[in-house]
C-alpha positions as CSV (number, residue, x, y, z in Angstrom):
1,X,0.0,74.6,115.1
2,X,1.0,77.8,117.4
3,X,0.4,76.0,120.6
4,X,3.1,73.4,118.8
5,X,5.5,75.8,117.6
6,X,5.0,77.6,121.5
7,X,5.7,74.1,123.3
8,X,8.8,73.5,120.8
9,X,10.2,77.0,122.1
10,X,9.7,76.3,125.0
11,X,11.4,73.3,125.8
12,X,14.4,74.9,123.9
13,X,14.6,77.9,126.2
14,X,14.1,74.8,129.4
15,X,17.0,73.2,128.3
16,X,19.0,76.5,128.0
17,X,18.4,77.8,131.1
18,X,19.2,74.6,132.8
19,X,22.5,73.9,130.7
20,X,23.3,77.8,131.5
21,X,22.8,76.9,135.3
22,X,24.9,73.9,135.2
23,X,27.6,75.4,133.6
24,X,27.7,78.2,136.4
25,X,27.1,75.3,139.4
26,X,30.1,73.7,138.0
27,X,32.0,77.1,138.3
28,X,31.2,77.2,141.7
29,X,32.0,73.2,142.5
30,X,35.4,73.5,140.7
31,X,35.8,72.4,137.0
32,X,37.4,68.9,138.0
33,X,34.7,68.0,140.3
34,X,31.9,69.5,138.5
35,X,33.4,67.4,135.4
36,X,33.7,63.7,137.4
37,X,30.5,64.1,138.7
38,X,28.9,64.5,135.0
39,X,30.7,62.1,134.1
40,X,28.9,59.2,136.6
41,X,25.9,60.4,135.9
42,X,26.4,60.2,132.4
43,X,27.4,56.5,132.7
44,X,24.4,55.5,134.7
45,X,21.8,57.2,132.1
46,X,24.1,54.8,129.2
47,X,23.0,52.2,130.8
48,X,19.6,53.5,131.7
49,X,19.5,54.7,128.0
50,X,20.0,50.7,127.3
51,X,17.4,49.2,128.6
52,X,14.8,51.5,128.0
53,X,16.0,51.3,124.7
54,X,15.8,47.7,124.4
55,X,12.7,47.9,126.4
56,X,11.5,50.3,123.3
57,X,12.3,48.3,120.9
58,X,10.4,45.3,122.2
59,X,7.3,47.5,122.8
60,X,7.4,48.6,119.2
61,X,7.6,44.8,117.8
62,X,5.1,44.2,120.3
63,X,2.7,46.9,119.0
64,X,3.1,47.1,115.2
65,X,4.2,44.0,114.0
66,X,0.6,42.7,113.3
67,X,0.5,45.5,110.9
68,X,2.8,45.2,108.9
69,X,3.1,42.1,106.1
70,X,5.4,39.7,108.1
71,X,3.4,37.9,110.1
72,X,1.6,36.9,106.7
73,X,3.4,34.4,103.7
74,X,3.8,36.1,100.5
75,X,1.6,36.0,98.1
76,X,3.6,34.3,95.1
77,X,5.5,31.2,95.3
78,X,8.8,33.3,94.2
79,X,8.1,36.1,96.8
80,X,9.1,33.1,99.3
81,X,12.2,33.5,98.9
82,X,12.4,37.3,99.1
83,X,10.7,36.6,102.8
84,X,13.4,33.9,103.4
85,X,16.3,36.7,102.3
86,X,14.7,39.5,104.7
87,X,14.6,37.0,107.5
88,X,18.0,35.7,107.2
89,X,19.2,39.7,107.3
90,X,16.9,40.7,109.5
91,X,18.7,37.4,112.1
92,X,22.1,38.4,110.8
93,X,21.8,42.6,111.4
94,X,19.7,41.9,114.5
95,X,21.6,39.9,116.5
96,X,24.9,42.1,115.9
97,X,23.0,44.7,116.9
98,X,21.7,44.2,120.3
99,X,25.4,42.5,120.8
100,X,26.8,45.7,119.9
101,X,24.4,47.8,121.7
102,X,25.1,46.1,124.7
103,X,28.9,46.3,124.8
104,X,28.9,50.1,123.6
105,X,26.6,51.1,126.6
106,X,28.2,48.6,129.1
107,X,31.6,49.6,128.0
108,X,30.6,53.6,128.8
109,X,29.8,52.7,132.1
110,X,32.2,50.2,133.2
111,X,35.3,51.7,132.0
112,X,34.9,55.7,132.9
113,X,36.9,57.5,134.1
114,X,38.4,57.0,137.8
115,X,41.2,57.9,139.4
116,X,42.7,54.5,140.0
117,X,42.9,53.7,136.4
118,X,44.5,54.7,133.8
119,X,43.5,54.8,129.8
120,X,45.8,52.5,127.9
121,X,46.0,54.1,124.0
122,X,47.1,52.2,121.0
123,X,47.2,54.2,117.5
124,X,46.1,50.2,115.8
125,X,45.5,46.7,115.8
126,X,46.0,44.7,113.0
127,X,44.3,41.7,114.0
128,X,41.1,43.5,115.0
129,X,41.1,45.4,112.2
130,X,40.8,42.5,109.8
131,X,38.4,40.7,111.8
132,X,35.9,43.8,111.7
133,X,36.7,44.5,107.9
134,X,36.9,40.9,106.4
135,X,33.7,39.2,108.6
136,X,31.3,41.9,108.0
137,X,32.5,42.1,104.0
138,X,31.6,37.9,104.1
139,X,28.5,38.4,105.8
140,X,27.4,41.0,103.2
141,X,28.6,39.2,100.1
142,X,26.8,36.6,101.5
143,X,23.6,38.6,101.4
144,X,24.2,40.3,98.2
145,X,24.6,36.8,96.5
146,X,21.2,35.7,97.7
147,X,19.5,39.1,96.7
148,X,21.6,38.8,93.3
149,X,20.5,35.0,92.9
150,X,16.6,35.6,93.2
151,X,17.1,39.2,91.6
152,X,17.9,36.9,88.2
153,X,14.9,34.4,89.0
154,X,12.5,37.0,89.0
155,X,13.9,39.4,86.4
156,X,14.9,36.1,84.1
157,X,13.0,34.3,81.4
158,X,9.6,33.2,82.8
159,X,8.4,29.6,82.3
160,X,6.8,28.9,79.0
161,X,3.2,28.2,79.8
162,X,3.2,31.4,82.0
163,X,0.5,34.5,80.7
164,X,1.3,38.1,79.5
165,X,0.0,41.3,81.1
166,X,1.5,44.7,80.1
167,X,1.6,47.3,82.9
168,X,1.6,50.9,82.2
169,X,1.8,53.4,84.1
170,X,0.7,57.4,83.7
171,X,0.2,60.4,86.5
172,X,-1.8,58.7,88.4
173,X,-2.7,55.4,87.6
174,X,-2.5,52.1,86.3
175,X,-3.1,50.8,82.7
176,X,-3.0,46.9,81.4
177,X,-3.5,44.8,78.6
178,X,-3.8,41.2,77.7
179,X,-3.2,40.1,74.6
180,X,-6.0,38.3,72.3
181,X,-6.8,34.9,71.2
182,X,-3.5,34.9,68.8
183,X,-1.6,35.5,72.2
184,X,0.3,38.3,70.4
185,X,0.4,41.7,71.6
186,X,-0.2,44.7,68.9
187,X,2.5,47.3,68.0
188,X,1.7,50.7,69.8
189,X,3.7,54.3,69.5
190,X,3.7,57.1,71.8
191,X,2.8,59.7,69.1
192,X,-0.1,57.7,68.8
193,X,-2.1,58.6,72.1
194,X,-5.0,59.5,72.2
195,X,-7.3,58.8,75.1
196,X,-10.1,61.2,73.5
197,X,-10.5,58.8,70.9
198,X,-9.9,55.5,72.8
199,X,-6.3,54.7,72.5
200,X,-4.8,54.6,75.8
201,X,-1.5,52.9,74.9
202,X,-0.8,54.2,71.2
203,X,-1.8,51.3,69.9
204,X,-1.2,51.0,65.5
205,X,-5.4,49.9,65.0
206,X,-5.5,52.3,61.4
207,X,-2.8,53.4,58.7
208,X,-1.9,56.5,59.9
209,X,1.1,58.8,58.8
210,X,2.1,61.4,61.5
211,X,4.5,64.3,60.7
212,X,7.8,64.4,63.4
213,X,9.9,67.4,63.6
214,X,13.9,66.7,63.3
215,X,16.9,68.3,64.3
216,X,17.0,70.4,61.8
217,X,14.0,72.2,62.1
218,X,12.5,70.4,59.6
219,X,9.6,67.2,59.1
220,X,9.8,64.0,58.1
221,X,7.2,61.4,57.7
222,X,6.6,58.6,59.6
223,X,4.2,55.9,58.4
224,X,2.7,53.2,60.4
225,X,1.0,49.7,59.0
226,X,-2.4,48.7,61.0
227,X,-1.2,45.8,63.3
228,X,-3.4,42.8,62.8
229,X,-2.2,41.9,66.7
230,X,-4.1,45.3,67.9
231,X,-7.6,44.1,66.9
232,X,-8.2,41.6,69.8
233,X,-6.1,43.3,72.6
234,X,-8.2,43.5,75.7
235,X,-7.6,46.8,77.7
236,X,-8.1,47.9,81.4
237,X,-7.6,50.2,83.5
238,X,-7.0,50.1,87.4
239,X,-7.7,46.6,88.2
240,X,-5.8,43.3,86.7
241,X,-6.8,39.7,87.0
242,X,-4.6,36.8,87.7
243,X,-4.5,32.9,88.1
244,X,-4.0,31.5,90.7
245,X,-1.2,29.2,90.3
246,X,-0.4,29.8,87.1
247,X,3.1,31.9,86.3
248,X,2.4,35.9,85.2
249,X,4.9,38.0,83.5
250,X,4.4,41.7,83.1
251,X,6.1,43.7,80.6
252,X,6.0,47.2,82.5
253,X,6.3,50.8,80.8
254,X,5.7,54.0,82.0
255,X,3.9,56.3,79.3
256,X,5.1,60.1,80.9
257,X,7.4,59.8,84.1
258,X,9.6,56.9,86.1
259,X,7.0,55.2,88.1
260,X,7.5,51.9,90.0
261,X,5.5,49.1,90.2
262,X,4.8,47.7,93.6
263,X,3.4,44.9,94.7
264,X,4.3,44.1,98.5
265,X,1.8,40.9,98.9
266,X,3.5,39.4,96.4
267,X,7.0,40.9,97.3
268,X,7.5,42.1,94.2
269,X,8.5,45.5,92.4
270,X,10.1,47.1,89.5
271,X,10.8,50.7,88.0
272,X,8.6,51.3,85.3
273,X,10.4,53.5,83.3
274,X,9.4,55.5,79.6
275,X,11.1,53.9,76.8
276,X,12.6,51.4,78.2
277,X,10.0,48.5,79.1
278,X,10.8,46.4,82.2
279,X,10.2,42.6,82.8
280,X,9.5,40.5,85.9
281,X,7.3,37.5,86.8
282,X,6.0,35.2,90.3
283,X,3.1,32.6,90.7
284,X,0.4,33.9,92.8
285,X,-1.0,31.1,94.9
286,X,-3.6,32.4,96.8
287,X,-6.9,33.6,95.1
288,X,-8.5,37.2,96.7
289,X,-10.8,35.2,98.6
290,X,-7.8,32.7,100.2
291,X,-6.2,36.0,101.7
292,X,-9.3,37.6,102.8
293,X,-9.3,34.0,104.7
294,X,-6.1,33.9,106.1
295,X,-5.6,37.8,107.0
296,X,-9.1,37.5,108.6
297,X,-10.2,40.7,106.5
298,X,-13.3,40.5,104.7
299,X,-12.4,42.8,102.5
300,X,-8.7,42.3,101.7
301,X,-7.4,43.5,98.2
302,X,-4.5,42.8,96.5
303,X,-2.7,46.2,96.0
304,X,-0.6,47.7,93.2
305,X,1.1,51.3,93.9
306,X,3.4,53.5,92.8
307,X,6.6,53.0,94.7
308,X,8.4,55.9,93.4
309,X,7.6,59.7,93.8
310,X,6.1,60.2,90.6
311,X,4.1,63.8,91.3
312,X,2.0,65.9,93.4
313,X,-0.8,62.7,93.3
314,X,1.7,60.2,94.0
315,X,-0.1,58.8,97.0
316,X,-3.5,58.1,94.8
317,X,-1.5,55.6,92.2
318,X,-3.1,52.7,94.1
319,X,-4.6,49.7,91.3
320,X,-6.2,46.8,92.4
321,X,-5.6,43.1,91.7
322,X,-7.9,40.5,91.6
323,X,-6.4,37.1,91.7
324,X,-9.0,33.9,90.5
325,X,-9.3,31.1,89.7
326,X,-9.0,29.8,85.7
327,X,-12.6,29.2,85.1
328,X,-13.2,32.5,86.8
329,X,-10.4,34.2,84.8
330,X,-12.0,32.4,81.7
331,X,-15.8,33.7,82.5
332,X,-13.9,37.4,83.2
333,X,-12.2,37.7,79.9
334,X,-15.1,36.3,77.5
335,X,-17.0,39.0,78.6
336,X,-13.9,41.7,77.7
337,X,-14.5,43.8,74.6
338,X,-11.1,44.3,72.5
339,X,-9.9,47.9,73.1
340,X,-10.3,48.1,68.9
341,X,-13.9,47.4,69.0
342,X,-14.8,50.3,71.8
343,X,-12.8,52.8,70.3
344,X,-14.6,51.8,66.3
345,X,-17.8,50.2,67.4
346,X,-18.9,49.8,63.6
347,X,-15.5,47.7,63.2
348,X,-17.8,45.1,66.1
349,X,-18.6,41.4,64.2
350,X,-20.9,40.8,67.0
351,X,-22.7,44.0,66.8
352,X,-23.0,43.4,63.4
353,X,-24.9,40.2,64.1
354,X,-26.9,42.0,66.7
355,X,-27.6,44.5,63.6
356,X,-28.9,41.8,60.9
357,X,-30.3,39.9,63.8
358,X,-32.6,43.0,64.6
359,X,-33.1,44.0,60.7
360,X,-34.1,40.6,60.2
361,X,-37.0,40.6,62.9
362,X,-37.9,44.3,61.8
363,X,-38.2,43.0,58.3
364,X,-40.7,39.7,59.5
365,X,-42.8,42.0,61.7
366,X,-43.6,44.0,58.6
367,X,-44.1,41.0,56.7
368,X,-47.3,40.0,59.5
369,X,-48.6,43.2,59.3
């Protein structure tokens, strides 16, 4: 880090010196002459500066644009059309840029200063100045009409048939839930947290009666009724499962700080913000193993992060999803325990049968004996 700081010096002092030493050359020259000749070598490096740069910019594409997520279709039948979108900008932006690029630094060189011409100055120009203020504004309501327009798709009601997931999100990681058999989500409350005695999300499993503090300085009761909805809720943590083909919308929270749920193979995202849940929902329509497939990486993973600085272990809020089939969804999920039942284990039916199952074997041993 010294030798860097050292070489960083140094080139400062360099260009210094040197700027020092042309400013006492041009002394000597004359300030006229010292000033025209600057000024042709400062139009030969614009349009060296031009072409490099252009050069650059291809070299770049050239280099990193197999590693970045264009070269691959989205994820999600919706995220199509948030590729479409960045393509049609990225024709729109690019092409006025090189075409501007190349007029600025052509323009510096072709039209310095000599002595056989003279600058022509105009204070304005109304007709140029509503070309350049009413095209680009039609170009970019364009745009924002087409970002607007799928910003409603996604963000809109989902289609009937499509499944549930809640997304929540803490410092640092990822939380979801599915609802049960009676497709119902249970009532939760903050207060109600309590990941010491299994209940991630607050969920109301017990009739419970907490004491809040008001404004005043004083208490005041507040009574919750066991939701019926809570007992089959299946909970995870890190790692969600998806069907293939089949519409998903996620109901997103955040249970301390804004987070933001990202999910760039799908092209997908949304702020996940405390008390105040978020909605959005896409069709995936390629299972885990399809993508491995098509990016050639045996051990591709769909990826969920945190877009959104959320705290010191922002960069670790990385989740995992695992996109299936419906049989292999179905298989997954019958072998899910319901949150309820791993945070009261006695509360288990099937346990229960396991228990009279095992009494009832105990009880025909002795009888042999």
């Amino acid at each position: 880090m010294f030798f860097v700081i050292a070489v960083i010096v140094l080139i400062f002092v360099v260009i210094f010196q040197i700027a020092k030493a042309s400013e006492y050359v041009s002394i000597l020259k004359g300030e006229e002459v010292s000033r025209k000749q600057n000024n042709k070598i400062n139009g030969f490096l614009m349009i060296a500066f031009l072409v490099l740069g252009l050069i650059g910019v291809w070299w770049c594409n050239e280099l990193y644009y197999d590693k970045t997520l264009l070269p691959h279709e989205s994820a999600s039948v919706e995220g199509k059309k948030v590729d479409e979108m960045l393509w049609v900008t990225l024709a729109v932006t690019g092409i006025v840029f090189i075409i501007t690029q190349i007029l600025l630094f052509w323009f510096a060189y072709k039209y310095q200063e000599t002595d056989k011409r003279k600058p022509f100055f105009f204070p304005h120009n109304n007709k140029l100045e509503i070309i350049w203020t009413v095209v680009p504004a039609i170009a970019l309501t364009v745009l924002v009409v087409i970002g607007l327009r799928n910003w409603f798709i996604f963000t809109g009601d989902a289609p009937k048939d499509a499944m549930v997931v809640e997304v929540t999100g803490k410092q640092f990681s990822w939380m979801f839930r599915y609802p049960g058999k009676d497709g119902v989500f249970g009532k939760k409350y903050f207060r109600l947290i309590d990941e010491a005695a299994g209940n991630n999300l607050g969920q109301v499993w017990r009739d419970t009666t907490i004491h809040v503090k008001n404004s005043r300085g004083g208490t005041r009761d507040m009574n919750f009724k066991a939701d019926a909805h809570n007992f089959d809720d299946i909970f995870a943590a890190q790692t969600m499962y998806l069907i293939k083909g089949k519409p998903v919308k996620l109901i997103i929270n955040a249970r301390d700080v804004i987070h933001d749920v990202g999910l760039p193979h799908f092209r997908m995202k949304m702020d996940a913000v405390p008390g105040m849940p978020t909605t959005l929902w896409f069709t995936p329509q390629f299972t885990t193993k399809e993508m491995a497939e098509k990016t050639g990486n045996p051990n591709f993973t769909y990826e969920i992060a945190c877009d959104q600085m959320c705290g010191n272990g922002h960069y670790s809020m990385k989740g995992t999803i695992v996109v299936v089939t419906q049989e292999q969804f179905d298989a997954w999920m019958m072998n899910q325990k319901p949150a309820y039942y791993t945070a009261f284990p006695d509360a288990d039916p099937n346990k229960k049968v396991d228990t009279t199952a095992k009494a009832g074997a105990q009880t025909a041993q002795l009888k042999l004996k």
